[in-house]
C-alpha positions as CSV (number, residue, x, y, z in Angstrom):
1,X,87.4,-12.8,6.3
2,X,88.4,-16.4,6.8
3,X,88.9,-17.0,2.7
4,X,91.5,-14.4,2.6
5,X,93.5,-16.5,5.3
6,X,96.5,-18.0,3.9
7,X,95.7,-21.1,5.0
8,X,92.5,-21.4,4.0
9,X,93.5,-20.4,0.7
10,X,95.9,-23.6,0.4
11,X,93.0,-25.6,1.6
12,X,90.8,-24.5,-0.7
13,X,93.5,-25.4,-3.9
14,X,95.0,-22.1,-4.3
15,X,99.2,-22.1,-4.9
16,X,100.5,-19.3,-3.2
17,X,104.0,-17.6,-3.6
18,X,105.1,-18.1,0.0
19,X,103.7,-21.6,1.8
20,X,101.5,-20.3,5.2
21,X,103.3,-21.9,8.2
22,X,102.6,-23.8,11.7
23,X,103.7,-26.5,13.2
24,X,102.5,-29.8,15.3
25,X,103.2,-29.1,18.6
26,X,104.3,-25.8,18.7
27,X,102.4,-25.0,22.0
28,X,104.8,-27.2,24.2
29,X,107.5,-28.0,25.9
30,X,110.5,-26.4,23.7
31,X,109.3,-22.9,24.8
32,X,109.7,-21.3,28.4
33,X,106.6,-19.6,28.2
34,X,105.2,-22.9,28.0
35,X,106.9,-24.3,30.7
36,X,106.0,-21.7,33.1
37,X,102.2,-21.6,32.3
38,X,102.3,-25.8,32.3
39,X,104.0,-25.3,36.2
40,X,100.7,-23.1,36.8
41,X,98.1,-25.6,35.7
42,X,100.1,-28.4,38.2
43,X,100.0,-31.2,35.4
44,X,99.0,-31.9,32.5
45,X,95.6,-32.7,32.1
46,X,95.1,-29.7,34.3
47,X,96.2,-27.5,31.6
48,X,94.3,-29.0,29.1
49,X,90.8,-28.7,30.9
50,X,91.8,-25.2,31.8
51,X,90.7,-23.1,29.4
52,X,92.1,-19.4,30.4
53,X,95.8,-21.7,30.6
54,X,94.9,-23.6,27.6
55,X,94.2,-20.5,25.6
56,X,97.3,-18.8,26.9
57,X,99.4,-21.3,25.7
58,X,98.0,-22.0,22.1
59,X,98.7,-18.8,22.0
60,X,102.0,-18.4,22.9
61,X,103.6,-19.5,19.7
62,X,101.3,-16.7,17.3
63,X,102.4,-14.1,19.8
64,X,106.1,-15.7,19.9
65,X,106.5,-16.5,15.5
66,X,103.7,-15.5,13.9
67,X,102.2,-18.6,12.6
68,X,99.9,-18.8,10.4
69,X,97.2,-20.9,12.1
70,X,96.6,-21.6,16.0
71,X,96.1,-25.6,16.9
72,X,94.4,-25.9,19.7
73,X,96.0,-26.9,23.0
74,X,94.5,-30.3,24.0
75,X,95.4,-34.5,23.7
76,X,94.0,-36.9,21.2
77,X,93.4,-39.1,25.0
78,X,91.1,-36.6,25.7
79,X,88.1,-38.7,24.0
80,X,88.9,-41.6,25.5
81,X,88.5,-40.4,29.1
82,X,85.4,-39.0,28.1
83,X,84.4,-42.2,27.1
84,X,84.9,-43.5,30.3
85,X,88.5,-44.9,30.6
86,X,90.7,-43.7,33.5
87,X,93.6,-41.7,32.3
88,X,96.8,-40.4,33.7
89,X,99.9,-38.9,32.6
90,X,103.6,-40.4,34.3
91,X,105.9,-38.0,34.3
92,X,108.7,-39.1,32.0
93,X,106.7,-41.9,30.6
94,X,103.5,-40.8,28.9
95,X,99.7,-41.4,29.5
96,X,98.5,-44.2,31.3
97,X,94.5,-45.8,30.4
98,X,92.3,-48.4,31.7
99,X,92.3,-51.2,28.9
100,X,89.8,-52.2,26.5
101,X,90.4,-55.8,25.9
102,X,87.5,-57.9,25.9
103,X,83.4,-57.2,25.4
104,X,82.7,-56.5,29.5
105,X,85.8,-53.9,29.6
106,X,84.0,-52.1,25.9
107,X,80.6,-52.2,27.8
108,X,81.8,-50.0,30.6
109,X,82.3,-47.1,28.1
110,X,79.2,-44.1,27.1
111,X,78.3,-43.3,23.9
112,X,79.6,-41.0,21.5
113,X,76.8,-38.2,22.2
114,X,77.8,-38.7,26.3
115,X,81.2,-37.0,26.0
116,X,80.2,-33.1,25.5
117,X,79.7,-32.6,29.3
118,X,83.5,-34.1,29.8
119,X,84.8,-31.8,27.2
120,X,82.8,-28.8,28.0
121,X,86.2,-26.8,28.9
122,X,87.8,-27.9,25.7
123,X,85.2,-26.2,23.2
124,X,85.6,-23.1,26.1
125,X,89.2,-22.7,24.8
126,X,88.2,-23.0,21.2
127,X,85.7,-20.1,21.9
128,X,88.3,-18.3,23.7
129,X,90.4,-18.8,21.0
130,X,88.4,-18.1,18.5
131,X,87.7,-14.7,19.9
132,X,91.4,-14.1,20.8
133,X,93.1,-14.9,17.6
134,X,94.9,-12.2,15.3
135,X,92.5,-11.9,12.1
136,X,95.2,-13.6,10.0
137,X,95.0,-16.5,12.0
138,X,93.4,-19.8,11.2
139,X,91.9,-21.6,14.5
140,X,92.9,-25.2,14.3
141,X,91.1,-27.8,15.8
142,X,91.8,-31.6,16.1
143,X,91.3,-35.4,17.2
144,X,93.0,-38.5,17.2
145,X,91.9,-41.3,14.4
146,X,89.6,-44.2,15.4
147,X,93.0,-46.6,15.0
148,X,95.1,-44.5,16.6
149,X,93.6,-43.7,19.5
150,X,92.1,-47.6,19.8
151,X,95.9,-48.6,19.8
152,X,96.1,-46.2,23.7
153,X,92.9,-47.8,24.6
154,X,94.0,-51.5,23.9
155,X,97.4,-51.2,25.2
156,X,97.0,-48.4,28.1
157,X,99.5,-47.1,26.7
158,X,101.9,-46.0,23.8
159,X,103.9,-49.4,22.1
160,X,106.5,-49.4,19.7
161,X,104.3,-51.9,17.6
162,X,101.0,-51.7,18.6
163,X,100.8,-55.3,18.8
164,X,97.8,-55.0,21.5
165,X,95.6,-53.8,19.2
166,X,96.5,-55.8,16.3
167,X,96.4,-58.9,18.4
168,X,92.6,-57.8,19.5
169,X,91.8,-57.2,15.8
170,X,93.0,-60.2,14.9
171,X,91.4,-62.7,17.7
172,X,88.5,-60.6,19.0
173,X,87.3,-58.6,16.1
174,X,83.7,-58.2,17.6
175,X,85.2,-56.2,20.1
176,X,87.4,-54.4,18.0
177,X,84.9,-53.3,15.4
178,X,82.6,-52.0,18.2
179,X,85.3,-49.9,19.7
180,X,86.2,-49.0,16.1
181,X,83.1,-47.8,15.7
182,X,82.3,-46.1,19.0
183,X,85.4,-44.2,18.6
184,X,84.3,-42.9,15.0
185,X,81.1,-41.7,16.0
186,X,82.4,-39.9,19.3
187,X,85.0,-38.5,16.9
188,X,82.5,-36.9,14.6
189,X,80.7,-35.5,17.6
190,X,83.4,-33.9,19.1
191,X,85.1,-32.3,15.7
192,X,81.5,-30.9,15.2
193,X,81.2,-29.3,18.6
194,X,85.0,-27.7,18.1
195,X,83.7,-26.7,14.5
196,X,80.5,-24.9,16.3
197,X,82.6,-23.4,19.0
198,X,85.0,-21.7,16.2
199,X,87.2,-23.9,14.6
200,X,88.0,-22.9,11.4
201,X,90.0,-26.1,10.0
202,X,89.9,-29.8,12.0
203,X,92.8,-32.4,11.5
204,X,92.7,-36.1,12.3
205,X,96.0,-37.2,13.4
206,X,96.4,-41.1,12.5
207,X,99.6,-41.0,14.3
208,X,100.1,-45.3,13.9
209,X,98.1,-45.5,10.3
210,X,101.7,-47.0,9.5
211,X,101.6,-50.3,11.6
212,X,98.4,-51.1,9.3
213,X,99.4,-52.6,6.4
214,X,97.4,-54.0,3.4
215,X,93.7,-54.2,3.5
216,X,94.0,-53.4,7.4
217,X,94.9,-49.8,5.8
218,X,91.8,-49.4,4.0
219,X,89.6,-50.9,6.9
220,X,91.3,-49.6,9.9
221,X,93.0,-46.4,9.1
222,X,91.3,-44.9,5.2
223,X,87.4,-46.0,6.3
224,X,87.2,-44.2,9.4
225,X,88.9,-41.3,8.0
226,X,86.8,-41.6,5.2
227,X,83.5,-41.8,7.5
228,X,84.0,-39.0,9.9
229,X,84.9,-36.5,7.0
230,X,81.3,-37.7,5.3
231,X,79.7,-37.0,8.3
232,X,81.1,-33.3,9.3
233,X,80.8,-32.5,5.7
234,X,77.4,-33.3,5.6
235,X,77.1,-30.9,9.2
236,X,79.7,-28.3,8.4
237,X,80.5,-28.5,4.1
238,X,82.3,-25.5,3.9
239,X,84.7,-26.5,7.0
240,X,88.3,-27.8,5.6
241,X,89.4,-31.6,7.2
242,X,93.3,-32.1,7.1
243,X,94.1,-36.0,7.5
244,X,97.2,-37.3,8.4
245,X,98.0,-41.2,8.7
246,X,101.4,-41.2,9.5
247,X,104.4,-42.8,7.6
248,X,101.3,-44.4,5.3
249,X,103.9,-44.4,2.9
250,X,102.4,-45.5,-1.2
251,X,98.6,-44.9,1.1
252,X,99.3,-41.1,1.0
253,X,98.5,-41.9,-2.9
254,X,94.7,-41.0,-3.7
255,X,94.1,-41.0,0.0
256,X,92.9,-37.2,0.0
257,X,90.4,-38.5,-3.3
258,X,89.3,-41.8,-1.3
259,X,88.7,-39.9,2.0
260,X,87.1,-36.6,0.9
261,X,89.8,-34.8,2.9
262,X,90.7,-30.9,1.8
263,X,94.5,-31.8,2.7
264,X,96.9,-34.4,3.1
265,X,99.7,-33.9,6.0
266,X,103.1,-36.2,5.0
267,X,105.9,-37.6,7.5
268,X,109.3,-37.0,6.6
269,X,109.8,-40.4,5.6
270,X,108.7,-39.9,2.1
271,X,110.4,-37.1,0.0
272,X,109.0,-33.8,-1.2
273,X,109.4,-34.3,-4.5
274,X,108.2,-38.0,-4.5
275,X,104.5,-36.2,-1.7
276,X,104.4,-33.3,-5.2
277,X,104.4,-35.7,-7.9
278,X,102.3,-38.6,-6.3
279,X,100.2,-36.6,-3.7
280,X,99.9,-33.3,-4.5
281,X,98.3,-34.0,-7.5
282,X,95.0,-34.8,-5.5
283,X,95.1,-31.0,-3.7
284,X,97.0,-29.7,-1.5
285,X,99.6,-31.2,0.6
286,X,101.4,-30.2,4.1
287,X,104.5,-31.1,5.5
288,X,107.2,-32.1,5.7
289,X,110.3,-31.2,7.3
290,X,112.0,-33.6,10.1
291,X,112.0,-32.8,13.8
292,X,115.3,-32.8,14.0
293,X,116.4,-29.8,12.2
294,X,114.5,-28.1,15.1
295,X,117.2,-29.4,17.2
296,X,120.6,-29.1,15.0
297,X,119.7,-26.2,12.9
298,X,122.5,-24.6,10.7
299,X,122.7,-25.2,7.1
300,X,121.2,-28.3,6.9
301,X,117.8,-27.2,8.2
302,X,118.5,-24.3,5.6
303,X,118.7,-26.4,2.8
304,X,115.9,-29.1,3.5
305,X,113.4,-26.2,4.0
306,X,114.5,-24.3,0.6
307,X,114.3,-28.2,-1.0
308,X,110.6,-28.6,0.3
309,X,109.4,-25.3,-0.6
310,X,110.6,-25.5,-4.1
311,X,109.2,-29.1,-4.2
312,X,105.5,-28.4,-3.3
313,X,105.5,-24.6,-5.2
314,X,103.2,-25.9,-8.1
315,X,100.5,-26.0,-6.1
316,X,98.6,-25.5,-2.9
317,X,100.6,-26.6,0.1
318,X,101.0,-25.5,3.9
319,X,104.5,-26.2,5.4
320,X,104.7,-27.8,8.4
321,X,107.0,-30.5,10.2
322,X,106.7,-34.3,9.2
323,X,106.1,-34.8,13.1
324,X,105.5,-32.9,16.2
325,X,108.2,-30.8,17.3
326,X,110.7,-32.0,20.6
327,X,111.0,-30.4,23.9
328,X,114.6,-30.6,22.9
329,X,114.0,-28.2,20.0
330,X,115.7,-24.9,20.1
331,X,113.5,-22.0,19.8
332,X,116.0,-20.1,17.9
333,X,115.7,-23.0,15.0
334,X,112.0,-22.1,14.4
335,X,112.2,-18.8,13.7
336,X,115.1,-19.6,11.0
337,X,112.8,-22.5,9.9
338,X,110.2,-19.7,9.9
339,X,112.5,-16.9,7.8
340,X,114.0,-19.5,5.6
341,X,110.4,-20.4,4.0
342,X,109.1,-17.0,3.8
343,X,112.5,-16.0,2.1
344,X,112.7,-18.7,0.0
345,X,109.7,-17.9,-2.2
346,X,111.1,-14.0,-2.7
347,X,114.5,-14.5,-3.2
């Protein structure tokens, strides 16, 4: 039964003894299982609108750590090429769009209800999945935020700043606020399709929410947020919406409260103890070990997993990384990651 899942336990307010585990990106590049099935597929994109592949390697990690919940295998540029803009991937670079930076480039895109035919073979892995997974398992689904994934189709690309899109918002904000707003409602159509096709738990990944600062937080990164989880609430109440606008910083305050969102994922640029007394408060929290210690390992990843654990263990939390894990990460470093937490609560 999907209550008696760990993680839907934490998402529903319960403190458990030992935190349930999984991480961002753990189907990827840092395992040779991956690699192999990703050589298969040709490319990228290819093994994200594959769905036996995609399947295969979301689950990969369960079969590999025993995670506690299964995110499915996809891209938060997914949407976007839905929506009409070309996308490509460079190898060694990242995706590539078509731009969105003026009213005749906005027109050229569908509507929010056009994409389902696009991303047909997405909610085929998510049925996959959902018929695949160990019992235990929480299916996963996700999407990228309305600012977020606006900042790819401003820029064509990833920017350290994401000065395109604050520049549009700034000096064309008719054109903003309708891609804003197309991108919300799409959003909410496509988290509802992956809820009907079996996802268990959605999460909005705000990867740039951080770049937004002052009342462009509210408007451009806690609205939206706020928006799509009214909406699949009102379609799907009982299904649990994670949020996570990165490095948000004092935002993570009340942002759960002011979003209606089950559970707020941290970076690891705010402590654990500063998440527990200012975030936690609100429900429960996930997060937030650095990246890194995937990479080094020892003692130090050792110690910063016992420090979070014992931070977040008065109340309802789900560990996880402050970030998406490397290619460079060492698969070995998981699974101590993996044992620390669940010995940490027994000891």
């Amino acid at each position: 039964m999907a209550e008696q899942k760990k993680i839907m336990r934490a998402l529903a307010g319960e403190t458990l003894d030992t935190p349930p585990i999984w991480m961002m990106r753990q189907a990827g590049r840092y395992l040779p299982e991956y690699k192999a099935t990703r050589a298969q597929a040709g490319d990228f994109l290819s093994l994200c609108y594959n769905p036996e592949l995609a399947t295969e390697v979301t689950l990969q990690p369960i079969r590999r750590y025993g995670f506690d919940a299964a995110i499915l295998f996809a891209d938060i540029l997914l949407l976007p090429q839905a929506l009409g803009a070309d996308l490509w991937f460079v190898t060694g670079e990242g995706p590539r769009l078509s731009t969105v930076t003026q009213q005749s480039d906005f027109a050229k895109l569908k509507g929010p209800t056009d994409v389902h035919e696009h991303l047909a073979p997405v909610y085929q892995t998510v049925r996959n999945l959902a018929a695949a997974l160990p019992n235990e398992t929480t299916l996963i689904g996700f999407a990228g935020a309305p600012w977020t994934v606006a900042t790819y189709m401003i820029a064509g690309q990833g920017t350290p700043d994401q000065a395109p899109a604050h520049k549009l918002r700034v000096e064309n904000p008719a054109t903003f606020d309708a891609l804003m707003d197309l991108i919300t409602a799409s959003t909410i159509e496509y988290l509802a399709m992956q809820i009907e096709a079996g996802a268990e738990v959605v999460k909005l990944f705000d990867s740039w929410a951080g770049s937004l600062k002052g009342d462009a937080f509210q408007k451009y990164s806690l609205e939206p947020a706020k928006k799509i989880i009214t909406a699949l609430k009102a379609r799907h109440p009982n299904t649990p919406i994670i949020a996570f606008p990165r490095e948000a910083g004092d935002n993570y305050i009340g942002f759960a409260k002011a979003t209606g969102a089950d559970c707020v994922a941290i970076d690891n640029s705010v402590s654990a103890e500063w998440a527990a007394a200012n975030v936690q408060v609100d429900g429960c929290v996930q997060g937030n070990l650095a990246s890194r210690h995937m990479v080094t390992g020892g003692q130090d990843l050792i110690d910063e997993t016992r420090t979070i654990v014992k931070a977040f263990s008065k109340g309802p939390h789900i560990f996880n990384l402050g970030h998406g894990i490397t290619p460079d990460a060492d698969p070995k470093n998981v699974q101590l990651m993996i044992d620390t937490v669940r010995k940490t609560t027994t000891d």
